[in-house]
C-alpha positions as CSV (number, residue, x, y, z in Angstrom):
1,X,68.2,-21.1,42.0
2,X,69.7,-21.6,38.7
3,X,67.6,-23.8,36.7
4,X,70.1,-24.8,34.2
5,X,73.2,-27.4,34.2
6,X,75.5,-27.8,31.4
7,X,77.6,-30.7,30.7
8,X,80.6,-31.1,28.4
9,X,82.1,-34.6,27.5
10,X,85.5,-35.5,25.9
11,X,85.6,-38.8,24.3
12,X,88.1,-40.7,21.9
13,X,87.4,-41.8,19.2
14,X,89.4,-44.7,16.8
15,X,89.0,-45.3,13.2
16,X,85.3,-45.7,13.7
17,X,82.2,-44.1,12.1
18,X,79.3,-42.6,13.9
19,X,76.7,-42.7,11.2
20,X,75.9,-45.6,8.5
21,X,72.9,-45.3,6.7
22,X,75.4,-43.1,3.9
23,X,78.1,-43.2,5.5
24,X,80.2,-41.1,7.8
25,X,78.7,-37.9,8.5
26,X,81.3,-34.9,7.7
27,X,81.5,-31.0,7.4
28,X,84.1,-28.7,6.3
29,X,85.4,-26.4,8.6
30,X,86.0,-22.9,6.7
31,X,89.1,-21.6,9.1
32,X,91.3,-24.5,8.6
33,X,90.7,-25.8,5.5
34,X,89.3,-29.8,6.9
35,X,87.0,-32.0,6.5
36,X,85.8,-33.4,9.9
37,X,83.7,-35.7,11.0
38,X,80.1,-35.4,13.5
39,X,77.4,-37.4,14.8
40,X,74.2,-35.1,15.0
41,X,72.4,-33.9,18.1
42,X,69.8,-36.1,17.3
43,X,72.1,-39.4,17.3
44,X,73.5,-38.1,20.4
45,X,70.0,-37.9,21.8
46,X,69.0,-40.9,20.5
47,X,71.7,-42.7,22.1
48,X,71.6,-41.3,25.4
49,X,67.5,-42.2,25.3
50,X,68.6,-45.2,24.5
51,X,70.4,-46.3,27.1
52,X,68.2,-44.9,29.6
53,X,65.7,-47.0,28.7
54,X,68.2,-49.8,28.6
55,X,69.0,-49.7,31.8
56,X,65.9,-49.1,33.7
57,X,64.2,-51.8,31.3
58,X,61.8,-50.3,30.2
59,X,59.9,-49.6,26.6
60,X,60.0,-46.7,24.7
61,X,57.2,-45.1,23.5
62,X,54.7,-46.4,21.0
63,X,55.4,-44.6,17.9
64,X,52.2,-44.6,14.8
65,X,53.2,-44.5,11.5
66,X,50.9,-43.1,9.0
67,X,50.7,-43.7,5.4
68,X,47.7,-41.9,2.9
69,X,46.8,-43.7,-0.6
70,X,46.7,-40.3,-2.8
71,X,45.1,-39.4,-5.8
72,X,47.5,-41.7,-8.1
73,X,47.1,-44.8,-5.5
74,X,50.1,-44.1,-4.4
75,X,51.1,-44.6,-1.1
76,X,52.7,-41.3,0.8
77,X,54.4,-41.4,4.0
78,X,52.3,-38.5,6.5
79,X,53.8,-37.3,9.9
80,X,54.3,-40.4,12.2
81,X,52.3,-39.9,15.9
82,X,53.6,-39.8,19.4
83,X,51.4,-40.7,22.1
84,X,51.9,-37.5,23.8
85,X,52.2,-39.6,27.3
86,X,55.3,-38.4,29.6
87,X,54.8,-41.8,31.8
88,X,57.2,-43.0,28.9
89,X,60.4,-42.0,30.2
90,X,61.8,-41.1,26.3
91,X,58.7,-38.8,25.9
92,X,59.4,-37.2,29.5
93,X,62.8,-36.6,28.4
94,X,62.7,-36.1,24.5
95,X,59.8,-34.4,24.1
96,X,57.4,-35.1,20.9
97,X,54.8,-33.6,18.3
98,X,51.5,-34.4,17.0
99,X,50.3,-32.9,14.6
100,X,47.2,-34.3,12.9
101,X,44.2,-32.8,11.2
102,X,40.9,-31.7,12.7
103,X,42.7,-31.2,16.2
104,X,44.8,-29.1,18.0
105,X,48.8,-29.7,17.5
106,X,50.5,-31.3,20.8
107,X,54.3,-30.6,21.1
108,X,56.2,-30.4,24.0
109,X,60.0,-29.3,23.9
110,X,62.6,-31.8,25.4
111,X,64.4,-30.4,28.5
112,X,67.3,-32.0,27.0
113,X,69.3,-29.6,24.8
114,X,72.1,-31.5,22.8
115,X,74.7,-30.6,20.7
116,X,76.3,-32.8,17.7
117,X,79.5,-34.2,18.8
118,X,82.5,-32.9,16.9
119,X,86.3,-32.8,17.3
120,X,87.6,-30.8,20.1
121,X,89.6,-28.8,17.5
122,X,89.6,-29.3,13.8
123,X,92.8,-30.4,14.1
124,X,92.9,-32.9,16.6
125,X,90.4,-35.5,14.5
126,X,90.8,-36.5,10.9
127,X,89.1,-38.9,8.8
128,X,90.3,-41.3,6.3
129,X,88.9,-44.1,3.8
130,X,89.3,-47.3,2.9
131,X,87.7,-50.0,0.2
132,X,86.3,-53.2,1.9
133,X,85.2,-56.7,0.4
134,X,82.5,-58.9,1.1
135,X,84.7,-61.4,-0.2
136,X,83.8,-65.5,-0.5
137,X,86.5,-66.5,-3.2
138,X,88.2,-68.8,-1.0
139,X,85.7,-71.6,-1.7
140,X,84.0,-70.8,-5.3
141,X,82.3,-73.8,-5.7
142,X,79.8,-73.6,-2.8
143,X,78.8,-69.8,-3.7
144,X,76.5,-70.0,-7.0
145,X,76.9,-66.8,-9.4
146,X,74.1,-65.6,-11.3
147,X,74.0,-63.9,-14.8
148,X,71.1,-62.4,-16.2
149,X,70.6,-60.7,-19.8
150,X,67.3,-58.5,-19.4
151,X,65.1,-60.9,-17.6
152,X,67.0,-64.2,-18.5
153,X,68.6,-66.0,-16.0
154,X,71.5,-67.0,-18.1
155,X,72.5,-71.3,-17.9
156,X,76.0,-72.5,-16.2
157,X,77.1,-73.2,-19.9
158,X,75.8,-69.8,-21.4
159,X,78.0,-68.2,-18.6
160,X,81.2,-70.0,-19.4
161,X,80.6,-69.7,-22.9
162,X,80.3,-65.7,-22.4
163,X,83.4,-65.3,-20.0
164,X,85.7,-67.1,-22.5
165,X,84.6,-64.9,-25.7
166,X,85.4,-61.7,-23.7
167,X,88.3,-63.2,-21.6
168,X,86.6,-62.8,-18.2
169,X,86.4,-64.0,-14.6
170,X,83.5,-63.7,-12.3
171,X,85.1,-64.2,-8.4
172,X,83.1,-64.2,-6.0
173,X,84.1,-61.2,-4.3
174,X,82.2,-57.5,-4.3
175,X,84.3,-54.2,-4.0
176,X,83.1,-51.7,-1.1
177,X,84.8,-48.5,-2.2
178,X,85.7,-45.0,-0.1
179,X,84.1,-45.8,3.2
180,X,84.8,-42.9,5.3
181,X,86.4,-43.8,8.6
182,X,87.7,-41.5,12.1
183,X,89.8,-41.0,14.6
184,X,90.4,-38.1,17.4
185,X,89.3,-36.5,20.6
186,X,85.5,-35.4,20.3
187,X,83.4,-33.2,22.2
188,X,79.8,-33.0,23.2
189,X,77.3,-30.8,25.2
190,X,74.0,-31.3,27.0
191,X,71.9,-28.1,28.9
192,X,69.4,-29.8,31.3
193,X,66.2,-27.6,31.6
194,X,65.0,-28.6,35.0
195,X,62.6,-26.2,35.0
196,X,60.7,-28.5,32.9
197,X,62.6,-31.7,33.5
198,X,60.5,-33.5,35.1
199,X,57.3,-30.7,34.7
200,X,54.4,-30.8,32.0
201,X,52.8,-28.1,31.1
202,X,48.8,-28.3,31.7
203,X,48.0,-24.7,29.5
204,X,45.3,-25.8,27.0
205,X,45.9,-22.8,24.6
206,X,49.4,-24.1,23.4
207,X,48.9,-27.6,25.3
208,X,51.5,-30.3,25.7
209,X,48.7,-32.7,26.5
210,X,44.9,-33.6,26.0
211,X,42.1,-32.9,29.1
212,X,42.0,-36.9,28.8
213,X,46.3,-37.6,29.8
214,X,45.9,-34.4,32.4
215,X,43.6,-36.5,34.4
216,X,45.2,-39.4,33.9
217,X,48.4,-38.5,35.5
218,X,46.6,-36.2,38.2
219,X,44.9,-39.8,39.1
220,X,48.4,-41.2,38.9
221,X,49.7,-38.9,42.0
222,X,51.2,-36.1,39.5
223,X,51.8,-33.1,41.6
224,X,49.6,-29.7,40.2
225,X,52.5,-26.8,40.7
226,X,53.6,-23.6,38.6
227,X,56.3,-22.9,36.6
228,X,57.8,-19.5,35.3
229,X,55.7,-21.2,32.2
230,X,52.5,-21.6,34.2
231,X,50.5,-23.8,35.5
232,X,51.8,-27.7,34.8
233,X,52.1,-31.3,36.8
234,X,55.2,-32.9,38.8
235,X,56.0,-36.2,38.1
236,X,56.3,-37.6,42.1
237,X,59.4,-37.5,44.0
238,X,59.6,-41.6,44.4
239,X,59.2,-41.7,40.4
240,X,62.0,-39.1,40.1
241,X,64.3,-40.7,42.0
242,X,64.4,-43.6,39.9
243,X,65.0,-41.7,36.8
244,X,67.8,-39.7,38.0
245,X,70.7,-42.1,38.4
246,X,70.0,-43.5,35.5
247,X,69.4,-39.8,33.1
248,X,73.1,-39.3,35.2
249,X,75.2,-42.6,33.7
250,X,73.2,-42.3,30.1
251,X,74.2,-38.9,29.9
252,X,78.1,-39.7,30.6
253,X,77.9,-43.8,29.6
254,X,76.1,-43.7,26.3
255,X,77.3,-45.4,23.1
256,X,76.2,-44.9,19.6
257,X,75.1,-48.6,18.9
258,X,74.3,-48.3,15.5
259,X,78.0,-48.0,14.4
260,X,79.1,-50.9,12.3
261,X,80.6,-54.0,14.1
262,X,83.5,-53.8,11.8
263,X,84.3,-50.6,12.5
264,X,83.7,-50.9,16.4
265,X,85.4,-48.4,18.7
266,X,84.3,-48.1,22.7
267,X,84.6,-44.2,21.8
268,X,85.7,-43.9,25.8
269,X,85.1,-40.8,27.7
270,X,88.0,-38.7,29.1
271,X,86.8,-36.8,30.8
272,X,83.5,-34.8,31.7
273,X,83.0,-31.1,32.9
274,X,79.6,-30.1,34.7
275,X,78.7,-25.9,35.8
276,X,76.0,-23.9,35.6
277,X,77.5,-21.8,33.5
278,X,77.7,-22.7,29.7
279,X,81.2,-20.8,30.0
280,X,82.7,-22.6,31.9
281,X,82.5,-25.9,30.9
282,X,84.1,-24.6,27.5
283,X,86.7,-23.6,29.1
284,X,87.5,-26.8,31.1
285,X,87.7,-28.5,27.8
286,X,89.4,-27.1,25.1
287,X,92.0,-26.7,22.9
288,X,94.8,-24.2,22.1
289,X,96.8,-23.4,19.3
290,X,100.6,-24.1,19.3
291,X,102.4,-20.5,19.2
292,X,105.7,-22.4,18.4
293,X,104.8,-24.4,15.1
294,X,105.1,-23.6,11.9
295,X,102.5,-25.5,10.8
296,X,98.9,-25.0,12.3
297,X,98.9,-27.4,15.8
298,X,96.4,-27.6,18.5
299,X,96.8,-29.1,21.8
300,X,94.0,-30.7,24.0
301,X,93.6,-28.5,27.3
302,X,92.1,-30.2,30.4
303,X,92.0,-27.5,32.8
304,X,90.4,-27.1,36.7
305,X,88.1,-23.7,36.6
306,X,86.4,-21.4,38.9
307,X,82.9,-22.6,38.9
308,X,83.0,-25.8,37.1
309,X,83.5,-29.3,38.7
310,X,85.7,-31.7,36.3
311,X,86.5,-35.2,36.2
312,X,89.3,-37.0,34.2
313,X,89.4,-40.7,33.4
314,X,92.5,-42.7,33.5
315,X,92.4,-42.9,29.9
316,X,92.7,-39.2,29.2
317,X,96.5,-39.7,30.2
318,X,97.3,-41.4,26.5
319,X,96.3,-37.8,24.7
320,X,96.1,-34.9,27.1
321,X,99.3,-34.0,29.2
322,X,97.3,-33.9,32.8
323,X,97.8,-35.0,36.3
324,X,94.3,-34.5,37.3
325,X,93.1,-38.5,35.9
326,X,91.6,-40.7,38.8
327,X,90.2,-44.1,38.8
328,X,86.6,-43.3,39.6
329,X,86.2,-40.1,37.8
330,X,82.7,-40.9,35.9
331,X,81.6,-42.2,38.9
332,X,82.4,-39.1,40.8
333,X,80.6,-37.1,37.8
334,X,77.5,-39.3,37.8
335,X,77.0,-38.4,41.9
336,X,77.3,-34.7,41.1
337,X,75.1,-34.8,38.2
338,X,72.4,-36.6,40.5
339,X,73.2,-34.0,42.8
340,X,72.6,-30.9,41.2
341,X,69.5,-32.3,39.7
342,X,67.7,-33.5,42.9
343,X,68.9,-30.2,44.7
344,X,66.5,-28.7,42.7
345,X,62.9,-27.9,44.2
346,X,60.5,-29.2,41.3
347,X,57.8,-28.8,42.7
348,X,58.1,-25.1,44.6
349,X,59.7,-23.2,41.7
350,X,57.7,-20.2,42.1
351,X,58.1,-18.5,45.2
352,X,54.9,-17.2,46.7
């Protein structure tokens, strides 16, 4: 009974950017010279969370943020607390931490292992920048402009006066310079744990939970079982059930939403490759370099192996030379996602 699936998902991507609190997100990759662009593992994670919760409608976990009034009255920012409570499905999933002083620190390590996605191959993304305006010039006269000189709000006659001694104009326009944009085929990975998918661990000398939560849930109808990491609780079959399809479609369906609506792309999934073997879902998606350039080329590579079920959207057609694309692939890869996961026997992994 392997307790592992992996998961590998091609997506397009089209003069977009995954990250905006600085900008696009890049590294440069050493053996061909590029800078490319990523989203992090946690974005990723956060997304797919996201629309988890999204679609089963319900709220994610209640997050406490801490602050401490120091020495100098200032106000530092301390370690923020989860609730430690897996009857939030984000906690189940994403695991948390709690460390806080005089007690014993919870964590408990999300059964969700996710990569950053990246380009395929260096070479089949790039990036690229443009400057934007926040522009109102086309009606000057109902957008004030303000002129201060250290704290003084300068009058409507101080301003003209200044702007004709140093032959200036003041439009009402603002410059947005080297925004980072791009475009290319992307990959990501997820490795399901389901060894402790859908398991807390109940060990009180590096716990996951208080005594206070283990009763809880045991009065909720959580199952007491062993794992290869002892003794722990099931969350109920009926419960399960209702998570599974949904964990399936976020895994393949999510969207980074925080993405700027300017720059929106629907960053559409090719195609998806699912084994229980890391291996092989590398090798369904790939790339290859082109013997017969000159210049450094890579092709995109969808390819059918031994021990790895793959599914190609219709849209994979427009950058990947395949004949393998069908209508209701993602549909097809959500059922054997929610296959392989209920197949396995939560609450009898250790055989007796």
């Amino acid at each position: 009974m392997n307790p592992f699936i992996y998961l590998r998902g091609l997506r397009h991507a089209d003069h977009t950017v995954f990250c905006v609190q600085e900008g696009q997100k890049t590294y440069f990759d050493n053996q061909f010279n590029r800078v490319v662009a990523f989203s992090s593992g946690q974005q990723v994670k956060r997304s797919i969370l996201a629309e988890l919760t999204n679609q089963m409608n319900l709220p994610i976990a209640r997050i406490t943020f801490n602050y401490e009034i120091n020495k100098k009255n200032e106000l530092e920012n301390k370690e923020p607390w989860s609730p430690c409570d897996p009857t939030y499905v984000d906690q189940l999933l994403g695991g948390w931490m709690k460390a806080q002083s005089g007690s014993t620190t919870l964590k408990r390590r999300s059964p969700l292992s996710i990569s950053a996605m990246r380009p395929l191959h260096p070479l089949l993304a790039g990036t690229s920048k443009e400057n934007l305006t926040f522009d109102r010039s086309n009606n000057p006269d109902y957008h004030p402009v303000n002129v201060r000189q250290g704290d003084r709000l300068l009058s409507e006659v101080e301003i003209l006066e200044y702007i004709k001694a140093n032959n200036r104009t003041l439009p009402r326009r603002n410059w947005i310079p080297d925004n980072v944009r791009t475009t290319g085929l992307f990959v990501y990975d997820v490795a399901i744990d389901l060894r402790t998918l859908f398991c807390v661990s109940t060990n009180l000398h590096e716990p996951e939970l208080e005594m206070t939560t283990i009763e809880e849930l045991k009065n909720d109808g959580w199952i007491e079982s062993e794992n290869v990491f002892g003794k722990c609780l099931v969350l109920p079959k009926e419960k399960r059930e209702k998570i599974i399809p949904a964990l399936a479609n976020s895994i393949i369906n999510w969207r980074i939403t925080s993405n700027q609506a300017r720059t929106f792309s629907p960053m559409e999934t090719l195609a998806v490759a699912i084994s229980q073997n890391a291996n092989k879902i590398a090798a369904a998606i790939r790339a290859k370099l082109d013997e017969d350039s000159e210049q450094p080329k890579a092709k995109p590579i969808i390819d059918e192996v031994t021990d790895a079920h793959l599914f190609v959207a219709l849209t994979a057609g427009g950058y990947i030379q395949t004949h393998l694309e069908s209508e209701d692939a993602l549909e097809k890869a959500e059922k054997k996602l929610i296959e392989l996961i209920s197949n396995f026997d939560f609450e009898n992994q250790i055989e007796k």
